[in-house]
PDB file of N, CA, C and O in Angstrom, chain B, residues numbered from 101:
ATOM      1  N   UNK B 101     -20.410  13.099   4.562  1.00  0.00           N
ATOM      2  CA  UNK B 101     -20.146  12.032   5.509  1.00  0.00           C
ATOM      3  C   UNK B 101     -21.201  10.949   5.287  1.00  0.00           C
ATOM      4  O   UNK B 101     -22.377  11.311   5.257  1.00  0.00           O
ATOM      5  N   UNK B 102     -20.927   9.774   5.144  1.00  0.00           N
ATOM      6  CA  UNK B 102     -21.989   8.778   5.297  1.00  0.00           C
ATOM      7  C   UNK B 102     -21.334   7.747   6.047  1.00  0.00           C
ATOM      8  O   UNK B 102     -21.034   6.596   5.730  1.00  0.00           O
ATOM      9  N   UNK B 103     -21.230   8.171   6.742  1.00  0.00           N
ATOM     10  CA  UNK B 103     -20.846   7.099   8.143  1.00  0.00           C
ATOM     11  C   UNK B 103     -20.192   6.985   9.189  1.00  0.00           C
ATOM     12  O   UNK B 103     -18.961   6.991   9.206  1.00  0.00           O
ATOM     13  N   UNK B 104     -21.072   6.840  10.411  1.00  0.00           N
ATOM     14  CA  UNK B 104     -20.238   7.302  12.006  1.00  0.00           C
ATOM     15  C   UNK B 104     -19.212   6.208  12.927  1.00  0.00           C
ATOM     16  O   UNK B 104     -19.423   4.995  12.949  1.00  0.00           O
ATOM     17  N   UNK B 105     -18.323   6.733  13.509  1.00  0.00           N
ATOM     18  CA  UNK B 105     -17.647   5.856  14.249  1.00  0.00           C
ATOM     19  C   UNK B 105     -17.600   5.578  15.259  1.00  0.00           C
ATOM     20  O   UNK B 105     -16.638   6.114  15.809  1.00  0.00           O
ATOM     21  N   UNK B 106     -18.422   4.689  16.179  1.00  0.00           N
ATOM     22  CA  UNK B 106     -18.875   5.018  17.371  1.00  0.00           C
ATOM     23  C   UNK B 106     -17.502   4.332  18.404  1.00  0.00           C
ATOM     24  O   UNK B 106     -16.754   3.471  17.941  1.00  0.00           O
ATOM     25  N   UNK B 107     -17.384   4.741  19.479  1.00  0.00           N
ATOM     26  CA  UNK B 107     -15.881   3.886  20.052  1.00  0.00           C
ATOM     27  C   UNK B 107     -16.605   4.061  21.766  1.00  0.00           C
ATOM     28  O   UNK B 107     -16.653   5.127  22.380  1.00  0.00           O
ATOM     29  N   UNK B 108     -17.071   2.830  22.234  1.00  0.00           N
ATOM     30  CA  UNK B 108     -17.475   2.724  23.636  1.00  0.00           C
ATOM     31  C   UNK B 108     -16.357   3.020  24.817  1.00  0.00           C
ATOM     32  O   UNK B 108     -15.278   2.431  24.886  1.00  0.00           O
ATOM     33  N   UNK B 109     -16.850   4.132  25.815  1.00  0.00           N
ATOM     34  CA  UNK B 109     -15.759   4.313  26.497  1.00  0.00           C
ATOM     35  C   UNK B 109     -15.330   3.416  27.904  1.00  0.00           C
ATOM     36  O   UNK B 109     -14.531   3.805  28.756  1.00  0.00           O
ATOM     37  N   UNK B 110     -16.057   2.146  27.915  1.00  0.00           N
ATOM     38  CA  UNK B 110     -15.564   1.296  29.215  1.00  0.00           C
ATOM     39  C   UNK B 110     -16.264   1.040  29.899  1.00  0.00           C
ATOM     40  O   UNK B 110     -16.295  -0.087  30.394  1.00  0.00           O
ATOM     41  N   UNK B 111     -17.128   2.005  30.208  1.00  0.00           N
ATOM     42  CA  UNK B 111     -18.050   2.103  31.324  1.00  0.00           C
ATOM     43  C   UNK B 111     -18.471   0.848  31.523  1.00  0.00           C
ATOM     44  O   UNK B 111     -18.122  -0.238  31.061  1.00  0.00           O
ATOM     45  N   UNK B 112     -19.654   1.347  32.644  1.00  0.00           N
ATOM     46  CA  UNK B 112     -20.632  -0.115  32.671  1.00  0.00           C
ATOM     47  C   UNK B 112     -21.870   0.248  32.349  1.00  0.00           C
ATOM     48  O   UNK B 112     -22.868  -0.420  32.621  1.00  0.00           O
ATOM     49  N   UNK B 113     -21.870   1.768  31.507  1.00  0.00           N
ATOM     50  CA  UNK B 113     -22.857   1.961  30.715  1.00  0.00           C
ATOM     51  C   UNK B 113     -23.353   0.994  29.178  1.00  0.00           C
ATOM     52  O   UNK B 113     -22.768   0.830  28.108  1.00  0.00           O
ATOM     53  N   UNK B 114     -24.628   0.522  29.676  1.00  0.00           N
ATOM     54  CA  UNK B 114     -24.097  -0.570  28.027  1.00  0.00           C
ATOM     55  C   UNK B 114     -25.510  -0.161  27.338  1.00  0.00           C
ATOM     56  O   UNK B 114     -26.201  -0.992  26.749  1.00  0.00           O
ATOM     57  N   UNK B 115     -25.843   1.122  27.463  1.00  0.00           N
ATOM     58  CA  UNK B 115     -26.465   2.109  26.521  1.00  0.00           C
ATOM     59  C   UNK B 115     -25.769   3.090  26.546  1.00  0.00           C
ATOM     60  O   UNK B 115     -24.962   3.364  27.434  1.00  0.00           O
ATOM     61  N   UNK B 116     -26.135   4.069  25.045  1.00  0.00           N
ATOM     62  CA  UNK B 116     -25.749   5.095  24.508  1.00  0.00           C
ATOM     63  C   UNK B 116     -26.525   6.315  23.300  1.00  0.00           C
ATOM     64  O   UNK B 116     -27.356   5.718  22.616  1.00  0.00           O
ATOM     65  N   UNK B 117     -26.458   7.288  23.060  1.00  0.00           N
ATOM     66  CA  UNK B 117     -27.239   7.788  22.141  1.00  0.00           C
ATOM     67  C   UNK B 117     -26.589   9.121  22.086  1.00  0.00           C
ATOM     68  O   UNK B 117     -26.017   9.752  22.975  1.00  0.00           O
ATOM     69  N   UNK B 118     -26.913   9.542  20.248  1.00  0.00           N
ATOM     70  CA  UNK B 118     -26.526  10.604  20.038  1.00  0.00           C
ATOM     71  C   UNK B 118     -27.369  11.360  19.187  1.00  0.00           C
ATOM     72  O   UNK B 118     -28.313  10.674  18.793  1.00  0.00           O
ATOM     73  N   UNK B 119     -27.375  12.638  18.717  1.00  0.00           N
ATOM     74  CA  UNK B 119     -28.433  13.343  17.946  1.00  0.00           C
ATOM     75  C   UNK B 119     -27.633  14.008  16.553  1.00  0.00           C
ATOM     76  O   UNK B 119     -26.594  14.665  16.628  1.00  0.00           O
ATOM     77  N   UNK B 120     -28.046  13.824  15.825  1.00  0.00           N
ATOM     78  CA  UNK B 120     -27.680  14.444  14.253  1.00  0.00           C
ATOM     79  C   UNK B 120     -28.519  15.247  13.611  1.00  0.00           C
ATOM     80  O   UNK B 120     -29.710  15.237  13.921  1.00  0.00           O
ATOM     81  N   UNK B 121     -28.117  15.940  12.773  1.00  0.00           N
ATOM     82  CA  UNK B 121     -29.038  16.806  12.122  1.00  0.00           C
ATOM     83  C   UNK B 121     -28.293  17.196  10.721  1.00  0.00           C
ATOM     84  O   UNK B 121     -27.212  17.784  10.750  1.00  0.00           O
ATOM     85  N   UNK B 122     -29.012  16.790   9.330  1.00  0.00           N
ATOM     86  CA  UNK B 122     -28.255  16.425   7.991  1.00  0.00           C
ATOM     87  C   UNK B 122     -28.292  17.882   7.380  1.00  0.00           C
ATOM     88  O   UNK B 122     -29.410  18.238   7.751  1.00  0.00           O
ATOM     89  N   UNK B 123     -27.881  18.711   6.829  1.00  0.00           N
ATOM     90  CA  UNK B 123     -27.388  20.388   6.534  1.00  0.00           C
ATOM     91  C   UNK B 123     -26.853  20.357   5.013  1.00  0.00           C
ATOM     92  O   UNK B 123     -25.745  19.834   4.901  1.00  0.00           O
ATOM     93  N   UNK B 124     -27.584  20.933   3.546  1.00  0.00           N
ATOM     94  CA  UNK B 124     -26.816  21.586   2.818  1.00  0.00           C
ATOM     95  C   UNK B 124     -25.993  22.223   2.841  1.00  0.00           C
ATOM     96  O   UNK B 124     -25.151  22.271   1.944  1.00  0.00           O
ATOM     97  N   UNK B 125     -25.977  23.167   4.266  1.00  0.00           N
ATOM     98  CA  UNK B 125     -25.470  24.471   3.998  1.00  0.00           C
ATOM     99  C   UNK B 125     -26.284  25.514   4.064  1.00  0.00           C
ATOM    100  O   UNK B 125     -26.013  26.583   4.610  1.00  0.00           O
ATOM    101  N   UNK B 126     -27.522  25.172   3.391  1.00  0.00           N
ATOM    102  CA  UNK B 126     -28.648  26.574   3.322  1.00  0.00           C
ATOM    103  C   UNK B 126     -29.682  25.419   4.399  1.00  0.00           C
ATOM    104  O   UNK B 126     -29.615  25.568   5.619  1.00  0.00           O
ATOM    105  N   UNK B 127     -30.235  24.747   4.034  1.00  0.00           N
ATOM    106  CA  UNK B 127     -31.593  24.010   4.707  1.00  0.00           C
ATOM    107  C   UNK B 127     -31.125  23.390   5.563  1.00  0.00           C
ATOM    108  O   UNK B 127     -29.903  23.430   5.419  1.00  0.00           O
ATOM    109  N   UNK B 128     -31.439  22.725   6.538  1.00  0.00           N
ATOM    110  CA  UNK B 128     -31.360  21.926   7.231  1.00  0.00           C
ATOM    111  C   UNK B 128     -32.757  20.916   7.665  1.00  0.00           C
ATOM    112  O   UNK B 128     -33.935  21.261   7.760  1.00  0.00           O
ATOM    113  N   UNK B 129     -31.985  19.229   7.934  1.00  0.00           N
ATOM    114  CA  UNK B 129     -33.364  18.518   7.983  1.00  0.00           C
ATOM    115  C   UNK B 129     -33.811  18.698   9.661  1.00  0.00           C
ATOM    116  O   UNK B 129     -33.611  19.588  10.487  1.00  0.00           O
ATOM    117  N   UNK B 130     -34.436  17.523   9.693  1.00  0.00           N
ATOM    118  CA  UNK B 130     -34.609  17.145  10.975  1.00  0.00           C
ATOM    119  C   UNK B 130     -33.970  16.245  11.864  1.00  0.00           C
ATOM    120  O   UNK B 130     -33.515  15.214  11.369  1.00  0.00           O
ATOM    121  N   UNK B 131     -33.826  16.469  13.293  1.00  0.00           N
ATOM    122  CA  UNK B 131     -33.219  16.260  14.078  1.00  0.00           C
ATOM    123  C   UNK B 131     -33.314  14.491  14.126  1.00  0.00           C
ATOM    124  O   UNK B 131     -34.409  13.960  14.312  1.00  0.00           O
ATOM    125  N   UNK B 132     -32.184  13.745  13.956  1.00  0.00           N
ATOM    126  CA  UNK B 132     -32.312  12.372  14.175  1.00  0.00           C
ATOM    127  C   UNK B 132     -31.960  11.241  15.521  1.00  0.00           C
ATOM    128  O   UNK B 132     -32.540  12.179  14.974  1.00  0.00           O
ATOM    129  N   UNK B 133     -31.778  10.677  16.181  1.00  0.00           N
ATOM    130  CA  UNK B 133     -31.222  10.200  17.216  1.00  0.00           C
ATOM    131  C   UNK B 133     -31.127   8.702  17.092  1.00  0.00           C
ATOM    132  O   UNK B 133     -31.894   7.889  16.576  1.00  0.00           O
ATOM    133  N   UNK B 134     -29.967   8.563  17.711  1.00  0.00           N
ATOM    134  CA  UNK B 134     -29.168   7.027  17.441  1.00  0.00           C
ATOM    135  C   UNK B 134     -29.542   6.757  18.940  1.00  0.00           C
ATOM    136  O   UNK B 134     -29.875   7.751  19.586  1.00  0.00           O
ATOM    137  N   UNK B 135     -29.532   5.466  19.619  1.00  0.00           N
ATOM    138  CA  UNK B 135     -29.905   4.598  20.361  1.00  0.00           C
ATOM    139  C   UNK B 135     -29.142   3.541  20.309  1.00  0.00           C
ATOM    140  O   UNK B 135     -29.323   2.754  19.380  1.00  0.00           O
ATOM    141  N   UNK B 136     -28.655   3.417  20.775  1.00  0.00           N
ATOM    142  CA  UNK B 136     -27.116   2.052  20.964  1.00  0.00           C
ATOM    143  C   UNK B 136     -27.190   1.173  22.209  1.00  0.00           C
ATOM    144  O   UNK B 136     -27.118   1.532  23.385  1.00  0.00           O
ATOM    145  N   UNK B 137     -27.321   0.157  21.795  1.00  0.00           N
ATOM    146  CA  UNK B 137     -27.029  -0.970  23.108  1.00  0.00           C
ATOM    147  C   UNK B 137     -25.706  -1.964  23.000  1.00  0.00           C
ATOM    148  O   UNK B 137     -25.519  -2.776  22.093  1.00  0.00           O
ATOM    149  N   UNK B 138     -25.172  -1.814  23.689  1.00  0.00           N
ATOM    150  CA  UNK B 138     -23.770  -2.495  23.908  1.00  0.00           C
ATOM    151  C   UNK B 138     -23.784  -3.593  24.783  1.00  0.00           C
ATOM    152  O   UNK B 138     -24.172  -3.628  25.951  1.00  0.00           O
ATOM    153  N   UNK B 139     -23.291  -4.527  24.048  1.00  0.00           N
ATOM    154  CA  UNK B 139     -23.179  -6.119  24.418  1.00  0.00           C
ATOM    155  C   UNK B 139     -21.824  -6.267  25.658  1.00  0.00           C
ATOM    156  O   UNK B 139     -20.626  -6.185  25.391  1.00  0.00           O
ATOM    157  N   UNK B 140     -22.436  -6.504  27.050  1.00  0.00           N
ATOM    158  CA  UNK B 140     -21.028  -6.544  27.659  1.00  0.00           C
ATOM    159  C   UNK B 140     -20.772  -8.487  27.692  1.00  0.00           C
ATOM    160  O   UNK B 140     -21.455  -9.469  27.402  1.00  0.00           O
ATOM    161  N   UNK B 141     -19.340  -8.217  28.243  1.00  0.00           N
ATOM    162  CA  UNK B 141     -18.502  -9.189  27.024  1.00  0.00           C
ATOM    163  C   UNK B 141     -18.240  -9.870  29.014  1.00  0.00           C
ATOM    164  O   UNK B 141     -18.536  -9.177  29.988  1.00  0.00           O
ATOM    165  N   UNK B 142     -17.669 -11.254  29.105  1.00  0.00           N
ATOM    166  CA  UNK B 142     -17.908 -11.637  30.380  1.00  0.00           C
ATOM    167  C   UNK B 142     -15.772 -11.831  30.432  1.00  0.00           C
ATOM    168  O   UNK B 142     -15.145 -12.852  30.152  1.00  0.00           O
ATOM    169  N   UNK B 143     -15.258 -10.624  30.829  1.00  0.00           N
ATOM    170  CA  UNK B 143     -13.877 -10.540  30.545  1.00  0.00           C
ATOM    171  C   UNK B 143     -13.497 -11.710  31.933  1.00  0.00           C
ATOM    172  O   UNK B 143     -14.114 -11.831  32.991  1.00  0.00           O
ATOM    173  N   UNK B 144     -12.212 -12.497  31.433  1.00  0.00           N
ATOM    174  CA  UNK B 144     -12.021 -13.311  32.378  1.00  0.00           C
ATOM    175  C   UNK B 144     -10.648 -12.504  32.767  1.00  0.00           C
ATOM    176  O   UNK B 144      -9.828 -11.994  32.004  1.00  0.00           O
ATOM    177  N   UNK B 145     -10.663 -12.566  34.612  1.00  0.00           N
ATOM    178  CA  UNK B 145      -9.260 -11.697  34.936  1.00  0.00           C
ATOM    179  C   UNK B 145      -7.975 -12.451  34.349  1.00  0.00           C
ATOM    180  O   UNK B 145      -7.846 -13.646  34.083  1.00  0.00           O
ATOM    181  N   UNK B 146      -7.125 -11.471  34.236  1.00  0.00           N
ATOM    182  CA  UNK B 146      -6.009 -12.234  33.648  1.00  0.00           C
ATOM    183  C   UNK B 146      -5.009 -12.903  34.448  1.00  0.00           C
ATOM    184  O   UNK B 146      -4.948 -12.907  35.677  1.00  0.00           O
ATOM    185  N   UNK B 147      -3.942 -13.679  33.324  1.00  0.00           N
ATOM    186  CA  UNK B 147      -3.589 -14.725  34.429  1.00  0.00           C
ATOM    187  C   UNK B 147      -2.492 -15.071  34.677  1.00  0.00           C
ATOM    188  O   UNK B 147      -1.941 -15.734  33.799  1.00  0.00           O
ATOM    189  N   UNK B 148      -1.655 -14.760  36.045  1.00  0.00           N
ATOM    190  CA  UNK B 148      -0.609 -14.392  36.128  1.00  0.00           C
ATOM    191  C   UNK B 148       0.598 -15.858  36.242  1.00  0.00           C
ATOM    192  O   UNK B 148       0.441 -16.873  36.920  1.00  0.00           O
ATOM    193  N   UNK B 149       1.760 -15.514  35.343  1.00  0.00           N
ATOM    194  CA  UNK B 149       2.933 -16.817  34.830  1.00  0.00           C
ATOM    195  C   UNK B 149       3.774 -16.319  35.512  1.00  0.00           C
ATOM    196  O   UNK B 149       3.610 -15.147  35.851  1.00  0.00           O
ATOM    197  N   UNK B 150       4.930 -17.027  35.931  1.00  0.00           N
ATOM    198  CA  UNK B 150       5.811 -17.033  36.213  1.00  0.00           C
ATOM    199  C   UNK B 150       6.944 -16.731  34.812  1.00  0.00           C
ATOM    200  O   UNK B 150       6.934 -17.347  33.746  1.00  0.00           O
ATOM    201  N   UNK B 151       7.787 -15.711  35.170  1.00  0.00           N
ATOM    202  CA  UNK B 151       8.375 -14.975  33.488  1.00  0.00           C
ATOM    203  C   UNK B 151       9.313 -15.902  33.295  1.00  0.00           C
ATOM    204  O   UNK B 151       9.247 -16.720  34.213  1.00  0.00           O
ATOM    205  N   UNK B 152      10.362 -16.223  32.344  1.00  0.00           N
ATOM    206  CA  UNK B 152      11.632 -17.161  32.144  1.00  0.00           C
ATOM    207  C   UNK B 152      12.078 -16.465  31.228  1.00  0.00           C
ATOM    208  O   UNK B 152      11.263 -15.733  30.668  1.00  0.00           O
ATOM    209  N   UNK B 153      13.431 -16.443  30.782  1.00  0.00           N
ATOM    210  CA  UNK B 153      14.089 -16.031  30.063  1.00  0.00           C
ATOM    211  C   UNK B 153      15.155 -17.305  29.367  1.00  0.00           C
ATOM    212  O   UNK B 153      15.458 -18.330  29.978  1.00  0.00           O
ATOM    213  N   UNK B 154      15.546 -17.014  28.188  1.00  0.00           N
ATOM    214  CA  UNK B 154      16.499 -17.979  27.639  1.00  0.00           C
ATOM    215  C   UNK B 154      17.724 -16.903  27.270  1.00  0.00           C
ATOM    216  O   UNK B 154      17.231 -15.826  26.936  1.00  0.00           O
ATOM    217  N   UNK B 155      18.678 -16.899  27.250  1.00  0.00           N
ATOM    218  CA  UNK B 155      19.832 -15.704  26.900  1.00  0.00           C
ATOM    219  C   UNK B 155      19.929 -16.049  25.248  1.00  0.00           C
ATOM    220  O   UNK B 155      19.631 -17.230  25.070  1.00  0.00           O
ATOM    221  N   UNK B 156      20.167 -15.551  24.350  1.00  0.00           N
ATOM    222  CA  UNK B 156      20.471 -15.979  23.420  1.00  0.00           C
ATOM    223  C   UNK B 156      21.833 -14.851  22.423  1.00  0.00           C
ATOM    224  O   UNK B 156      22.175 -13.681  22.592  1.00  0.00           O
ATOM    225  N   UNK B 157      22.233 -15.799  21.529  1.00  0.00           N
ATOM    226  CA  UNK B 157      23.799 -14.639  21.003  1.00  0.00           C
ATOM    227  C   UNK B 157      22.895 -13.766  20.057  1.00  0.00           C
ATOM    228  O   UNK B 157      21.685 -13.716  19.839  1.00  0.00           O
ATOM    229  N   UNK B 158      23.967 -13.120  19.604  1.00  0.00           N
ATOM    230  CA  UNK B 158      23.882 -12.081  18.541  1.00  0.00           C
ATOM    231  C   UNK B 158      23.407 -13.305  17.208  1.00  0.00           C
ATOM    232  O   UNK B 158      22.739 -12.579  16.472  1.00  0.00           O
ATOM    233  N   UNK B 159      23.407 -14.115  16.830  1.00  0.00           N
ATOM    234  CA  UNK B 159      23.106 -15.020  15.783  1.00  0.00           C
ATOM    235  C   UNK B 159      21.482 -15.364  16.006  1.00  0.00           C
ATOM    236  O   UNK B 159      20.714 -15.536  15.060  1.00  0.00           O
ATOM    237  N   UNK B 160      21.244 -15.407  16.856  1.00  0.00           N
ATOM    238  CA  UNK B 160      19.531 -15.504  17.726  1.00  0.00           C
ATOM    239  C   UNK B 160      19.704 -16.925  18.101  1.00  0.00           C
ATOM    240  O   UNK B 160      18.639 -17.518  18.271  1.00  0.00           O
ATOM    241  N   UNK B 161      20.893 -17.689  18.290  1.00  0.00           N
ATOM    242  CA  UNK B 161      20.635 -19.087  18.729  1.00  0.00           C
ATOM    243  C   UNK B 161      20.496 -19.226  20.509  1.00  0.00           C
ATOM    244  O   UNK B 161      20.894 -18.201  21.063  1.00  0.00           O
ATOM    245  N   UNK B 162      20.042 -20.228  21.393  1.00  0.00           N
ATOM    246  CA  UNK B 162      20.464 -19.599  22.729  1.00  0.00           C
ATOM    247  C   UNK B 162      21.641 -19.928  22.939  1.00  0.00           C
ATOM    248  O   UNK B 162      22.342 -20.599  22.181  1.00  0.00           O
ATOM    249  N   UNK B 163      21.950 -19.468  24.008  1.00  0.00           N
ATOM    250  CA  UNK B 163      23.127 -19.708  24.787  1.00  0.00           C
ATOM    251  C   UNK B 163      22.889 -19.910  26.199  1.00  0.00           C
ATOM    252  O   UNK B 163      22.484 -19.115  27.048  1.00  0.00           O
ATOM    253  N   UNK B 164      23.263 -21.292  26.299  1.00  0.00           N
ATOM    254  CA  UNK B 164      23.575 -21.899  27.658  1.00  0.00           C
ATOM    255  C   UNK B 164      24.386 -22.067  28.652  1.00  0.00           C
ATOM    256  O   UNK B 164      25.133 -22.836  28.046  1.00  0.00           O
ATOM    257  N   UNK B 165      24.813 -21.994  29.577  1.00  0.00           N
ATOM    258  CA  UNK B 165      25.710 -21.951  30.475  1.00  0.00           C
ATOM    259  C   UNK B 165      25.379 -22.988  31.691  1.00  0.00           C
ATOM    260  O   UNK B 165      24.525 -22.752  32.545  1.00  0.00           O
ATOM    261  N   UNK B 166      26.123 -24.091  31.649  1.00  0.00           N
ATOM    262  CA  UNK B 166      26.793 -25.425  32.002  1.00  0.00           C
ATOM    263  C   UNK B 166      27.377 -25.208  32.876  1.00  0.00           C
ATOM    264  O   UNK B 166      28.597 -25.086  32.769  1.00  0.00           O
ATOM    265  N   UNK B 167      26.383 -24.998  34.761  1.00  0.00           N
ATOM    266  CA  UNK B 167      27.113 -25.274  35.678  1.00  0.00           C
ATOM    267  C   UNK B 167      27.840 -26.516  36.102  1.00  0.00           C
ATOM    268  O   UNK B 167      27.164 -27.443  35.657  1.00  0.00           O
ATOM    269  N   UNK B 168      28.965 -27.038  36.791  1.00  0.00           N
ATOM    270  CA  UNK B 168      28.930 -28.104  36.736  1.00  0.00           C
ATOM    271  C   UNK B 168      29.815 -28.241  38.382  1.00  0.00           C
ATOM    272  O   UNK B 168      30.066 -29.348  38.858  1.00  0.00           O
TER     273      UNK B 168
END
């Protein structure tokens, strides 16, 4: 392995850390530890539209309908 995938879970934790330890198989090294700081991001709430629809045919052109 040479390389980890870290995936932040939401929180409003915006530290993190984990511990490794690198293994032949027979030896093993020493214990390492990661230290992570996570950048929180300033999310703006989202923003609610009014939906519309256009009908359109089987050809994908629309189709209108002409009250009159």
């Amino acid at each position: 392995m040479d390389h980890f995938i870290y995936t932040h879970d939401d929180s409003e934790n915006f530290t993190d850390q984990f511990s490794y330890r690198l293994s032949d198989g027979e030896c093993s090294g020493a214990v390492y530890t990661v230290i992570l700081s996570v950048d929180s991001v300033d999310d703006q709430p989202p923003l609610a539209v009014d939906d519309s629809y256009i009908p359109v045919s089987k050809k994908g052109k629309p189709r209108y309908n002409n009250l009159r």
